[in-house]
LOVEXNU-198975 format. One record per residue (C-alpha): residue in one letter; x, y, z. Coordinates in steps of 0.05 Angstrom, whole numbers, padded with zeros to 5 digits. Layout:
<atoms>
{residu=a&east=X&north=Y&up=Z}
...
</atoms>
This chain:
<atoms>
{residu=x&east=01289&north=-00197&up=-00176}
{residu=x&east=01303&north=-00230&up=-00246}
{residu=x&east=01235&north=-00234&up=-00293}
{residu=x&east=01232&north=-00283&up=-00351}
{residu=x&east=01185&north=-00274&up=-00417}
{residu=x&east=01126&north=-00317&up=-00432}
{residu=x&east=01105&north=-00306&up=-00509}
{residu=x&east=01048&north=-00336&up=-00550}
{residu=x&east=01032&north=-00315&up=-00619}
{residu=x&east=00974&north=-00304&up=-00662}
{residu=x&east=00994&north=-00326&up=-00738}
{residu=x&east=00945&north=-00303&up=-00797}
{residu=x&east=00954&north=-00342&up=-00856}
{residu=x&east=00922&north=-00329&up=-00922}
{residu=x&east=00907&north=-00388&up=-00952}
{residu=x&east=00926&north=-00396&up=-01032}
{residu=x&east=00854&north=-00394&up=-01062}
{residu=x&east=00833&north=-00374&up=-01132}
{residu=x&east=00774&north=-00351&up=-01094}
{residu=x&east=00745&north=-00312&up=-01022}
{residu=x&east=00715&north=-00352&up=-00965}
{residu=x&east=00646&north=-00342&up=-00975}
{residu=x&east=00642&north=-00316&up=-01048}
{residu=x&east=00663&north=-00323&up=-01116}
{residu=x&east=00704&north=-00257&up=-01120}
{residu=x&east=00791&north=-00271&up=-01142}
{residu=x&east=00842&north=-00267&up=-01096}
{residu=x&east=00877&north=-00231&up=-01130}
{residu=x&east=00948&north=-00183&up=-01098}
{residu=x&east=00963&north=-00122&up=-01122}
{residu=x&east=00893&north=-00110&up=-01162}
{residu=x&east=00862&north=-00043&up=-01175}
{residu=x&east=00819&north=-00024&up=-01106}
{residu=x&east=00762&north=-00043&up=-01093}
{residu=x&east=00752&north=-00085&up=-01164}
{residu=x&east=00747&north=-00158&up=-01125}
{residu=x&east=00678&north=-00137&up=-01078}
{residu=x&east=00610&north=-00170&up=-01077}
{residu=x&east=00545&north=-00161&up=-01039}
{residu=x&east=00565&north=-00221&up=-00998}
{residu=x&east=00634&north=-00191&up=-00987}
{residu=x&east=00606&north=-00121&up=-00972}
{residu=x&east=00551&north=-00152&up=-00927}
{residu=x&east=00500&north=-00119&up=-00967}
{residu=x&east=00420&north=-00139&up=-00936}
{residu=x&east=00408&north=-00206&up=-00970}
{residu=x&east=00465&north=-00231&up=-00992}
{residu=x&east=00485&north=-00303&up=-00966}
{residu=x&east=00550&north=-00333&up=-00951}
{residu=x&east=00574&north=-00400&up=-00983}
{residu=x&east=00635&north=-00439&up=-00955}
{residu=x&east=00694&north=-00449&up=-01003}
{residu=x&east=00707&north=-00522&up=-01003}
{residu=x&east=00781&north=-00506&up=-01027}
{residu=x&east=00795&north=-00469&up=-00961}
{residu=x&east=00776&north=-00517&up=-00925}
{residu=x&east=00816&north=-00572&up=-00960}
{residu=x&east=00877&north=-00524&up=-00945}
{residu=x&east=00855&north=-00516&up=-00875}
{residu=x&east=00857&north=-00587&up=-00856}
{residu=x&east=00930&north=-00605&up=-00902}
{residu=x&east=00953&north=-00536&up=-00860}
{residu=x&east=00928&north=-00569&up=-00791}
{residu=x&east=00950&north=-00641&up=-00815}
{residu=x&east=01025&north=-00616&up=-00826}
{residu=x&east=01030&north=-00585&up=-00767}
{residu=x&east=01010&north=-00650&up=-00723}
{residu=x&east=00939&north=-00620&up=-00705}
{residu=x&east=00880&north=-00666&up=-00689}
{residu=x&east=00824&north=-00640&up=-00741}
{residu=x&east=00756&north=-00640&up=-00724}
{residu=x&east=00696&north=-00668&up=-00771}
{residu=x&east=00645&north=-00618&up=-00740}
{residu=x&east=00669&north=-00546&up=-00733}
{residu=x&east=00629&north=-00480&up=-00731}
{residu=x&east=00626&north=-00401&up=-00764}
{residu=x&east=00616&north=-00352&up=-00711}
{residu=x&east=00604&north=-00273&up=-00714}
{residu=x&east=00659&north=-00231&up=-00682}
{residu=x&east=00625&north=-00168&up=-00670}
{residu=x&east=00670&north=-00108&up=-00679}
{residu=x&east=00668&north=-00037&up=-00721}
{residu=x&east=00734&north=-00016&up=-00762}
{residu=x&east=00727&north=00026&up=-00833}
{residu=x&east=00749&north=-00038&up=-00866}
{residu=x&east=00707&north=-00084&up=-00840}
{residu=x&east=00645&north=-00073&up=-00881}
{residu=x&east=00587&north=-00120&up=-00848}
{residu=x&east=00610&north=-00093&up=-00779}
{residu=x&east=00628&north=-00171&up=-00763}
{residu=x&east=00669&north=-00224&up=-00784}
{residu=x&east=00657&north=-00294&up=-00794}
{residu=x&east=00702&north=-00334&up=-00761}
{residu=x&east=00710&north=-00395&up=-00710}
{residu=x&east=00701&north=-00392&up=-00645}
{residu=x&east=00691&north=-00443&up=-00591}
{residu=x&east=00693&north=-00505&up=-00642}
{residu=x&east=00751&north=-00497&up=-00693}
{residu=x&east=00776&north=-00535&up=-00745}
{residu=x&east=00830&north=-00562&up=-00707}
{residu=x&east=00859&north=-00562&up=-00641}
{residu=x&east=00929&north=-00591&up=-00600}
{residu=x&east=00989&north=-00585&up=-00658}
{residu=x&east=01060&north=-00569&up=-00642}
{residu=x&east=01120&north=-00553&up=-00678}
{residu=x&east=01188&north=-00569&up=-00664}
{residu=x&east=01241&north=-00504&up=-00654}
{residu=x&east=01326&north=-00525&up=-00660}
{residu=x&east=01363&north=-00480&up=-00612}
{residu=x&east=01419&north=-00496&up=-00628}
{residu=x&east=01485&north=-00504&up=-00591}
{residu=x&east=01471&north=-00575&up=-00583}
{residu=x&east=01407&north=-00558&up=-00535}
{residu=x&east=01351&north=-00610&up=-00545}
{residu=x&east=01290&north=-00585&up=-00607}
{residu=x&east=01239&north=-00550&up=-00563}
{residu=x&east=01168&north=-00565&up=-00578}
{residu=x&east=01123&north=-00503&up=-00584}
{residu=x&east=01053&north=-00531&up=-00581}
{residu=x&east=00995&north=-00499&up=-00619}
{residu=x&east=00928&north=-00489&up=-00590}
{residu=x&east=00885&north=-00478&up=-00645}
{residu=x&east=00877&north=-00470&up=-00720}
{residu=x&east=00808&north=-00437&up=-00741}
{residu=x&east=00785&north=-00417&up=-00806}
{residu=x&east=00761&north=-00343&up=-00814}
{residu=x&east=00754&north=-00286&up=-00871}
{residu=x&east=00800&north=-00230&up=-00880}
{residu=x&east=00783&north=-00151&up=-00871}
{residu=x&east=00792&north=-00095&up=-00919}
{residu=x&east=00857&north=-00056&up=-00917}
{residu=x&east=00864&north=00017&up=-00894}
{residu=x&east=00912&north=00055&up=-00933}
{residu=x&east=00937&north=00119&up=-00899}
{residu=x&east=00980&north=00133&up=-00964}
{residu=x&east=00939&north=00152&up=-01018}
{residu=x&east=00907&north=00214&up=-01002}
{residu=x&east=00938&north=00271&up=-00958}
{residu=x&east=00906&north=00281&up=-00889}
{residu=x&east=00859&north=00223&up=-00905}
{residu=x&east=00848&north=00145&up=-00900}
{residu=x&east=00829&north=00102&up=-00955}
{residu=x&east=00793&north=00042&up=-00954}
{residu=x&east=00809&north=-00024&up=-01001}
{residu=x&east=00764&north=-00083&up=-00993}
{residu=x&east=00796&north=-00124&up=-01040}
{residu=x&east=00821&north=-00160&up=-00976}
{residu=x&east=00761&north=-00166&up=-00952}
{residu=x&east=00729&north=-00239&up=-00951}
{residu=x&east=00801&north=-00275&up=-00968}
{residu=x&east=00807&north=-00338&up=-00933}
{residu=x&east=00853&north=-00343&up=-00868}
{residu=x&east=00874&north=-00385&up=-00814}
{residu=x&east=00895&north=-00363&up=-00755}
{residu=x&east=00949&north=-00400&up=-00721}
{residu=x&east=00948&north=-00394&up=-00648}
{residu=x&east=01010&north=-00427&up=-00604}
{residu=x&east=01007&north=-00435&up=-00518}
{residu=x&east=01045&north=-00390&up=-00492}
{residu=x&east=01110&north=-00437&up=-00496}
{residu=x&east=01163&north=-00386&up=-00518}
{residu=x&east=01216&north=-00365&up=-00468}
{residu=x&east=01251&north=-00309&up=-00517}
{residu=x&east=01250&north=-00264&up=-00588}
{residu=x&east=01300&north=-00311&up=-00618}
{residu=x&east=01256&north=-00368&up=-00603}
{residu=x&east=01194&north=-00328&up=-00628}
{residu=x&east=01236&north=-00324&up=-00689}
{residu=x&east=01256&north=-00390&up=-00696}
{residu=x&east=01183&north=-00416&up=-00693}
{residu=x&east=01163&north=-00367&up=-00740}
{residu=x&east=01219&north=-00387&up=-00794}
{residu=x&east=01198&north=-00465&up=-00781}
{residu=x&east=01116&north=-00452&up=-00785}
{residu=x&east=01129&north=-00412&up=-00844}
{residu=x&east=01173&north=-00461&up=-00879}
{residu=x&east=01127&north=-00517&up=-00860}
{residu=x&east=01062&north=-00485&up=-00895}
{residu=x&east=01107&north=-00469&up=-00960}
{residu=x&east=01131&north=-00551&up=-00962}
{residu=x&east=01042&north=-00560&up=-00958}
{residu=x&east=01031&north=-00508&up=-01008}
{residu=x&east=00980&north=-00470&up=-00968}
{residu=x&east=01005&north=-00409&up=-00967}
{residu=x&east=01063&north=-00366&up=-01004}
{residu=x&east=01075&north=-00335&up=-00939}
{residu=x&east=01097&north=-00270&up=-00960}
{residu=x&east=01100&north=-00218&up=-00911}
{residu=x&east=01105&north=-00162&up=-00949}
{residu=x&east=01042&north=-00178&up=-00988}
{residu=x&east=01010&north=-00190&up=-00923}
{residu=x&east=00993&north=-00262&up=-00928}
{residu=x&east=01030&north=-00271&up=-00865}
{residu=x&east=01019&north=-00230&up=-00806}
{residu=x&east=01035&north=-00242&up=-00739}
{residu=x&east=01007&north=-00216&up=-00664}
{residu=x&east=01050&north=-00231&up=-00606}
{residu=x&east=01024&north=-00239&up=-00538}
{residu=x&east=01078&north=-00225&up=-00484}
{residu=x&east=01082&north=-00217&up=-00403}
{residu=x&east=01137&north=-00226&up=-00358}
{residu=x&east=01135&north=-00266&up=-00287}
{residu=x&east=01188&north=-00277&up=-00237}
{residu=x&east=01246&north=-00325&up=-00259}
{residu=x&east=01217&north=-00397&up=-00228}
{residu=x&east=01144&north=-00380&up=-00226}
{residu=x&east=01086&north=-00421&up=-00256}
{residu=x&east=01044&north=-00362&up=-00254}
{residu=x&east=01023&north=-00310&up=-00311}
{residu=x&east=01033&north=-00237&up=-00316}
{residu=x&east=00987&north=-00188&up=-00351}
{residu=x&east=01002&north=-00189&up=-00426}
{residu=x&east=01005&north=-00144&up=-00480}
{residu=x&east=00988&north=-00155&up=-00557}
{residu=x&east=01042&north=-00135&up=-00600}
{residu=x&east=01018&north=-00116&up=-00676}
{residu=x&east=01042&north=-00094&up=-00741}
{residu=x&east=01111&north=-00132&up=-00749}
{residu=x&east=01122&north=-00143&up=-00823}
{residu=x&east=01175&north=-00185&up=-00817}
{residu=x&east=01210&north=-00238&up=-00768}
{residu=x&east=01264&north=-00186&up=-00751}
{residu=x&east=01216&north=-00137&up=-00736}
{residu=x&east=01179&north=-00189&up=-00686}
{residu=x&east=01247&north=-00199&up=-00654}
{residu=x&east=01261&north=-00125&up=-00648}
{residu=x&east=01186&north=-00111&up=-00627}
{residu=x&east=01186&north=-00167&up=-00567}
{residu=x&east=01256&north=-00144&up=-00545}
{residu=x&east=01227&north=-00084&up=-00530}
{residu=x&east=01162&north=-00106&up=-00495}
{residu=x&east=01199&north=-00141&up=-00449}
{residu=x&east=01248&north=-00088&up=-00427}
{residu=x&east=01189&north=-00041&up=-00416}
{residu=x&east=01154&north=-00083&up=-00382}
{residu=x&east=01215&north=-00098&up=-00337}
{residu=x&east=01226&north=-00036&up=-00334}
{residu=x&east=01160&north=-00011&up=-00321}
{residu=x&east=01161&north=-00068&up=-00264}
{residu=x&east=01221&north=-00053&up=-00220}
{residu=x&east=01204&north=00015&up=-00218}
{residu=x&east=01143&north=-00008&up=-00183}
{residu=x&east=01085&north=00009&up=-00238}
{residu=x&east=01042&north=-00049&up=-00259}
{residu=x&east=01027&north=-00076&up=-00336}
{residu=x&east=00969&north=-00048&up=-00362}
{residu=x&east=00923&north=-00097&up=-00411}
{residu=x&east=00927&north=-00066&up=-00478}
{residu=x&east=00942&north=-00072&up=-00557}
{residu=x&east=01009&north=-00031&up=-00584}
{residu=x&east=01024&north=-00015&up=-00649}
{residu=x&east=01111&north=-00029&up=-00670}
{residu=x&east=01134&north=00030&up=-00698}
{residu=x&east=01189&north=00009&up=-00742}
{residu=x&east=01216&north=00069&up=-00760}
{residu=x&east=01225&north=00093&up=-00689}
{residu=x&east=01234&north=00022&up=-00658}
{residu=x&east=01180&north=00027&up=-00605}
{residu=x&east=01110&north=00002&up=-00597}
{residu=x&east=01055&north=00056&up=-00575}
{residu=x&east=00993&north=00047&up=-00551}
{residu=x&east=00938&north=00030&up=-00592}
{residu=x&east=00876&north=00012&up=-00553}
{residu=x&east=00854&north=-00035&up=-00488}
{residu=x&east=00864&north=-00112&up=-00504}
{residu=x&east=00792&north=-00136&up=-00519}
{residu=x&east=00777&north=-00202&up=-00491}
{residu=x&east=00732&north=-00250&up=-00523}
{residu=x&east=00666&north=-00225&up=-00490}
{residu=x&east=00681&north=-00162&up=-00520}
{residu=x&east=00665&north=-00188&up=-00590}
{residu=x&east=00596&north=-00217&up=-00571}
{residu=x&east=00608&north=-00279&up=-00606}
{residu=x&east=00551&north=-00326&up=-00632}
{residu=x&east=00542&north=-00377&up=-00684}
{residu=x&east=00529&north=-00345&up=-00747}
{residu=x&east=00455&north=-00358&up=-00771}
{residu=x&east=00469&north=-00361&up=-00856}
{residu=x&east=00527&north=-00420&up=-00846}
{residu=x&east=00506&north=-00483&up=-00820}
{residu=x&east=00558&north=-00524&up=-00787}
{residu=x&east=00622&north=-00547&up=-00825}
{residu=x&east=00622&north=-00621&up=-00829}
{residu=x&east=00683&north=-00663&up=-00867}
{residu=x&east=00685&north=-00743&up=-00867}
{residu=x&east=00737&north=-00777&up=-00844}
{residu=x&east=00753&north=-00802&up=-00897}
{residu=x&east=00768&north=-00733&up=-00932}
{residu=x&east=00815&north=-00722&up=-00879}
{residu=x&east=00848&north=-00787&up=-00887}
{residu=x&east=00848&north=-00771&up=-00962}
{residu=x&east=00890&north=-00699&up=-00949}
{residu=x&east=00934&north=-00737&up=-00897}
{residu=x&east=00957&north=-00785&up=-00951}
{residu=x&east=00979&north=-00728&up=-00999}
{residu=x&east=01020&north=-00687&up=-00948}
{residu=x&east=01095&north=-00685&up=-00975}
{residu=x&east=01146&north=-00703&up=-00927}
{residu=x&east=01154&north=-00637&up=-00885}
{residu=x&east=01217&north=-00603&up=-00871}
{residu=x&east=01249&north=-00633&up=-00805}
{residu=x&east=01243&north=-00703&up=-00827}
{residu=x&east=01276&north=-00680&up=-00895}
{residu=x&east=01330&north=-00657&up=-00856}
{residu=x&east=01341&north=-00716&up=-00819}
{residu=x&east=01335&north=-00769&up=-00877}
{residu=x&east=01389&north=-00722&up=-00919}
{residu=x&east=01445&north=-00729&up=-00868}
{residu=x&east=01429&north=-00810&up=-00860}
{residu=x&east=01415&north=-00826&up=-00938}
{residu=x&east=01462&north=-00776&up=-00966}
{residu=x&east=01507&north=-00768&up=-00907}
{residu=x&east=01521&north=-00695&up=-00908}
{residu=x&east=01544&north=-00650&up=-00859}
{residu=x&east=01470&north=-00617&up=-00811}
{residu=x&east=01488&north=-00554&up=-00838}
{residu=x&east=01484&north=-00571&up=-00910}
{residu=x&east=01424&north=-00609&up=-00905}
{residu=x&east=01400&north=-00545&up=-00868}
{residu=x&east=01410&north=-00504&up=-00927}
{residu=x&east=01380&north=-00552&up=-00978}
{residu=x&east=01313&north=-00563&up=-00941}
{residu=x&east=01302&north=-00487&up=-00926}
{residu=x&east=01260&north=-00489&up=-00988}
{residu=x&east=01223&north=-00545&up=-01021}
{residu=x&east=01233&north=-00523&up=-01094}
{residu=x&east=01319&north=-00534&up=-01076}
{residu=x&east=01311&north=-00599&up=-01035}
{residu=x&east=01278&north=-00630&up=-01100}
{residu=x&east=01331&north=-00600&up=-01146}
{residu=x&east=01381&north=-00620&up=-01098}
{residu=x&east=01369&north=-00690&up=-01093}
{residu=x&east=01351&north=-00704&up=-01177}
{residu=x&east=01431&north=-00672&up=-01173}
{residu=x&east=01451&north=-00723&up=-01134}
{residu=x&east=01417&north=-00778&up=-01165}
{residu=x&east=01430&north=-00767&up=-01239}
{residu=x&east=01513&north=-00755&up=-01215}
{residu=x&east=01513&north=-00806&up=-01156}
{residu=x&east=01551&north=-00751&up=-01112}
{residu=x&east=01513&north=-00720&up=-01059}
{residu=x&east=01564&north=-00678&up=-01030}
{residu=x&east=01592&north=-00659&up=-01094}
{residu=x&east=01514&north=-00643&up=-01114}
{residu=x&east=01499&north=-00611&up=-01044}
{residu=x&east=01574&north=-00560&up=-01055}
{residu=x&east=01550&north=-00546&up=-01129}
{residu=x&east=01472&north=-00531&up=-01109}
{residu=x&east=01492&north=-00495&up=-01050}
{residu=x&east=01553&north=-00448&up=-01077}
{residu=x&east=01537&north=-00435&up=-01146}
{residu=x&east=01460&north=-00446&up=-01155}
{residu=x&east=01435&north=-00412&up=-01092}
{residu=x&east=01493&north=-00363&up=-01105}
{residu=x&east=01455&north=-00355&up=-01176}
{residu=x&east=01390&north=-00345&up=-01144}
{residu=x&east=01408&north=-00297&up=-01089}
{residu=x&east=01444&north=-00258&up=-01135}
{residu=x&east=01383&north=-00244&up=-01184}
{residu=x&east=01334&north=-00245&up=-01124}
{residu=x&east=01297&north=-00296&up=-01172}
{residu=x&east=01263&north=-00354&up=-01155}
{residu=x&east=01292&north=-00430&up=-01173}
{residu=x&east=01256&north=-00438&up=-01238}
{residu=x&east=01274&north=-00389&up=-01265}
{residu=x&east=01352&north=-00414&up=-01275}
{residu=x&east=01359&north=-00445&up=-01341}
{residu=x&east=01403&north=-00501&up=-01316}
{residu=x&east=01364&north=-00570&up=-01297}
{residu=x&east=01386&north=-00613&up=-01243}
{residu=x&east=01414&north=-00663&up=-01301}
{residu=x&east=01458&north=-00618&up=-01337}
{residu=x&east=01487&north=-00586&up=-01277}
{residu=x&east=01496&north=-00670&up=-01265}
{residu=x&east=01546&north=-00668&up=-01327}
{residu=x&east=01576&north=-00606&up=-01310}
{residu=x&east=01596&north=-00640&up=-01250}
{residu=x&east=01618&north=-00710&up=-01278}
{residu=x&east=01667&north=-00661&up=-01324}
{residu=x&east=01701&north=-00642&up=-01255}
{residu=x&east=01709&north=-00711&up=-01235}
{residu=x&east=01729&north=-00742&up=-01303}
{residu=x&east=01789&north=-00686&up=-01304}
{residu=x&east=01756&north=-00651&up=-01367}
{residu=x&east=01747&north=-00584&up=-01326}
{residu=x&east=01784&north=-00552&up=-01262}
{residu=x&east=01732&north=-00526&up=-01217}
{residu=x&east=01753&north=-00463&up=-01237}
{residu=x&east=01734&north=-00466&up=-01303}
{residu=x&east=01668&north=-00508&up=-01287}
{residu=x&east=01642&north=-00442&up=-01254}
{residu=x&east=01658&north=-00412&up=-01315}
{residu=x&east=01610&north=-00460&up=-01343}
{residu=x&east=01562&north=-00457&up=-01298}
{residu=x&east=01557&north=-00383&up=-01305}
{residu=x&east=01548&north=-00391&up=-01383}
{residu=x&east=01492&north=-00450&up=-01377}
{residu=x&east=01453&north=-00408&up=-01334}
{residu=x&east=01466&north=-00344&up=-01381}
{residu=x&east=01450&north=-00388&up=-01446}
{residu=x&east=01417&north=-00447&up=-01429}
{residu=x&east=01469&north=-00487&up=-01470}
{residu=x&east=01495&north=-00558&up=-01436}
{residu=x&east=01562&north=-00557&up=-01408}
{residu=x&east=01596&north=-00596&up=-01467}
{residu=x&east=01576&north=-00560&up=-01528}
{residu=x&east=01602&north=-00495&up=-01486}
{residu=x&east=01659&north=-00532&up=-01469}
{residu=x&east=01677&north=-00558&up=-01543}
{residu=x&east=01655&north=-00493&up=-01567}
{residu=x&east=01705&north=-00450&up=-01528}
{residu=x&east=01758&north=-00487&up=-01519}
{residu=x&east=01756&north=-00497&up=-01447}
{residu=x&east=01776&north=-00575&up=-01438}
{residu=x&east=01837&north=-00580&up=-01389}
{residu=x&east=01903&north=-00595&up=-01419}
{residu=x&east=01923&north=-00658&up=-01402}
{residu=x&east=01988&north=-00669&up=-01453}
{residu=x&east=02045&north=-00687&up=-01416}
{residu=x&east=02101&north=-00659&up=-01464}
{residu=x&east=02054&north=-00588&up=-01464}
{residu=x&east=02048&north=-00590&up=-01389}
{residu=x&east=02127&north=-00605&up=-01386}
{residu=x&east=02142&north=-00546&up=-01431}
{residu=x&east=02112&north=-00510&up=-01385}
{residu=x&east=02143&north=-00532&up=-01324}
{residu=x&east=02206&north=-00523&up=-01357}
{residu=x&east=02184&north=-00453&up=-01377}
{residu=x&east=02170&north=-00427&up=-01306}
{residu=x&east=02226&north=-00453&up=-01267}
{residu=x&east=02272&north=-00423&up=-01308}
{residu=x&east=02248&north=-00361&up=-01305}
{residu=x&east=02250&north=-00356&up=-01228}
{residu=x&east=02315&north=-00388&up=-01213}
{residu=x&east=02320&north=-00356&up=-01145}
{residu=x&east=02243&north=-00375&up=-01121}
{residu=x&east=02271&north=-00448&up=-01149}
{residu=x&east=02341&north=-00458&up=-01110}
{residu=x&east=02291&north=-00427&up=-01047}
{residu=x&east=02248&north=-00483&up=-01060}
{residu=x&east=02303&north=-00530&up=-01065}
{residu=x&east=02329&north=-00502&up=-00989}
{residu=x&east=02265&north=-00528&up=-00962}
{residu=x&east=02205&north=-00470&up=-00976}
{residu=x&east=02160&north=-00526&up=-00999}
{residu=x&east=02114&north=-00463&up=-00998}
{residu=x&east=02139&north=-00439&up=-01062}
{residu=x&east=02104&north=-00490&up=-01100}
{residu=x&east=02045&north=-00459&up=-01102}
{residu=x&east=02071&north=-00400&up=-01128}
{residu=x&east=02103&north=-00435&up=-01183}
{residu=x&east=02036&north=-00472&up=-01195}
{residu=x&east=02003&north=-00397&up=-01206}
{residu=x&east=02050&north=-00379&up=-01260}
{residu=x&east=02040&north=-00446&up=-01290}
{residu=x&east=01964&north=-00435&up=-01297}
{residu=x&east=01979&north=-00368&up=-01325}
{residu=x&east=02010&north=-00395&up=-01377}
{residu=x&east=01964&north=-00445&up=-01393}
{residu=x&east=01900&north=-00400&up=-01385}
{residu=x&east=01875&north=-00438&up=-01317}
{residu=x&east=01868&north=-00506&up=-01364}
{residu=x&east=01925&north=-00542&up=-01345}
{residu=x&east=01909&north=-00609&up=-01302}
{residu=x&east=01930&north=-00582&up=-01231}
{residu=x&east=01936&north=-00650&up=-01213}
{residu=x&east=01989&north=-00674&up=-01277}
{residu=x&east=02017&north=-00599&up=-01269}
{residu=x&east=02037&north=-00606&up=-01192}
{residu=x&east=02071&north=-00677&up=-01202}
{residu=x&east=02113&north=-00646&up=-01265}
{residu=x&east=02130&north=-00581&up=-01222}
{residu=x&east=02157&north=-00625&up=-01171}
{residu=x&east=02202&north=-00670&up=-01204}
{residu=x&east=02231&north=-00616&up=-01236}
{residu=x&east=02239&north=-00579&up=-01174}
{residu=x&east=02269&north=-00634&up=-01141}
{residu=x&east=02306&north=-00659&up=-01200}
</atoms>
């Protein structure tokens, strides 16, 4: 019998806050241990929670870009469980009235398949825990609650995921989508993006569910891949060798490529939920939400689309250009100030992303502003530079933070467009390759590029290929 996967995931998403959910301590990565705690964050007797009004705002733009109905009324809950890093032995979160319910996201699968539409079930608003840090001290656990108290959402899909690569997929698009809303950096390895997968298998054609697992401690989209790869095959596995699925929470083990188990799945009677008595319940007007709708940007599929019908480039390129919103902004003031866009999309995508890749920087940090990469390109099309020498250029604006003109004037770099020079040189080469010239002449039309290389040898790669070609050949042929 052939099984097929059903996957849903659970998305965490810290939320970019100068402050925690329910206190005034920073959010603040990488800071000394335990230096960011409070009696509200420690759950010390007496202290009270307040709601962080900028949480929420980020909340709502989160469930607003990702097509989710918001709610005006929602409500904190207690989840009742007991780790080391979870101080007050509960955390406030939402239960049975979230923020915002019924989103979806649209996954490409390429190949010229139809986008499929993963829909999302839920976004609620909740605190962080502490972190455990098994690194520090040998034979020991340590406890930071720095963590503890920064504001999440968590991002929970239907199970509408047939496959890894379309758990991936999802994942690249959700996390690309809260980047273009600025509500989260999304950085895995700093933990403000962690994902739980869900995952059964059922008979190929069935409607119904199998028992799932949880899948935790990915720490990156590969790793989710790899991790659900594996879950299915055991469970297949495990299946057809007549065992059942057991109900429980694994850990991935990178390093050996396997998830263990960890404990039994908890259910949601297990945490004893119940509306938590300091918070009263969260109310936003209408008309805030209306207010946060109208400041959404335009979000990363319908970029896409309006790229290849405004600037008419290729669905690749526009691909490329939209991955990040910081480069779809630089790419189209390119195109604007030089009135090329696929000239602008070629230059952005070779030699600026090349630039940024290269440094493992981040796009502000290259000295070279969308209008003066604008000249560097008119110089191409005016004849003043070969493209060769304009990433020469390039590579000097971004070292020097010059314009492409004064580095042009200052080193000489103009291409020579003097017809009695270029001649000379024309003259020059095919004399000194007779034989590669009478081969020419018998029909190796090939050859002209060769004679072409020596010519820009001469000239130091500045001679006008165009003017340069036309000269080689009528003295070829003449």
């Amino acid at each position: 019998m052939a099984y097929e996967p059903v996957i849903g995931l659970e998305i965490h998403v810290q939320l970019k806050t100068r402050t925690k959910m329910f206190c005034g301590d920073a959010v603040e990565f990488g800071a000394e241990p335990n230096t960011h705690v409070c009696p509200v964050c420690l759950g010390l007797p007496g202290a009270l929670p307040v709601i962080n009004g900028e949480a929420v705002e980020l909340a709502i733009r989160a469930a607003l870009g990702l097509r989710c109905t918001v709610h005006e009324t929602s409500v904190f809950a207690r989840k009742n469980y007991f780790y080391p890093d979870l101080p007050k032995g509960y955390q406030i979160t939402q239960f049975d009235r979230p923020i915002a319910t019924a989103g979806w996201i649209e996954v490409e699968e390429g190949d010229g398949a139809p986008p499929r539409r993963v829909r999302i079930r839920r976004i609620h608003l909740e605190e962080d825990a502490g972190k455990s840090l098994h690194d520090r001290l040998a034979g020991r656990t340590a406890i930071d609650l720095n963590r503890a108290g920064v504001p999440l959402v968590e991002i929970v899909t239907e199970p509408d995921l047939a496959s890894p690569a379309q758990a991936r997929a999802f994942l690249g698009r959700l996390k690309q989508t809260l980047e273009y809303l600025e509500v989260s950096d999304g950085d895995m390895e700093k933990g403000s993006l962690r994902v739980d997968a869900n995952v059964s298998i059922r008979p190929v054609g069935s409607d119904r569910l199998g028992t799932k697992t949880e899948v935790k401690n990915m720490n990156s989209f590969a790793n989710v891949e790899r991790a659900l790869t594996f879950e299915i095959r055991r469970q297949t596995e495990l299946v057809e060798a007549g065992g059942t699925v057991v109900q429980e929470t694994l850990l991935w083990d990178q390093a050996r490529g396997e998830a263990r188990p960890m404990r039994s799945k908890e259910e949601s009677h297990d945490y004893r939920y119940f509306p938590d008595p300091d918070l009263p319940p969260l109310v936003v007007d209408g008309r805030q939400i209306d207010a946060i709708r109208a400041t959404l940007p335009e979000l990363p599929d319908a970029r896409r689309r309006r790229f290849i019908e405004q600037y008419g480039l290729p669905a690749y390129d526009a691909e490329v250009l939209t991955a990040e919103r910081a480069v779809a902004d630089y790419y189209e003031r390119v195109a604007a100030a030089v009135g090329d866009p696929k000239a602008a999309s070629n230059w952005v995508m070779t030699d600026v992303l090349g630039w940024v890749n290269l440094r493992q920087a981040t796009l502000a940090a290259l000295p070279v502003t969308p209008e003066r990469l604008a000249d560097l390109i008119r110089l191409v099309a005016d004849g003043t530079l070969s493209t060769t020498l304009a990433r020469q250029v390039f590579a000097r604006m971004a070292e020097t933070g010059q314009e492409a003109a004064a580095i042009v004037e200052a080193e000489g770099l103009a291409q020579i467009r003097d017809t009695a020079q270029l001649e000379a040189w024309a003259a020059e080469v095919v004399a000194a390759h007779p034989a590669e010239a009478e081969r020419y002449r018998q029909g190796e039309a090939k050859l002209l590029g060769f004679f072409m290389g020596q010519l820009m040898k001469r000239s130091r790669g500045k001679a006008d290929p165009r003017q340069a070609t036309a000269l080689l050949k009528a003295r070829l042929e003449g």
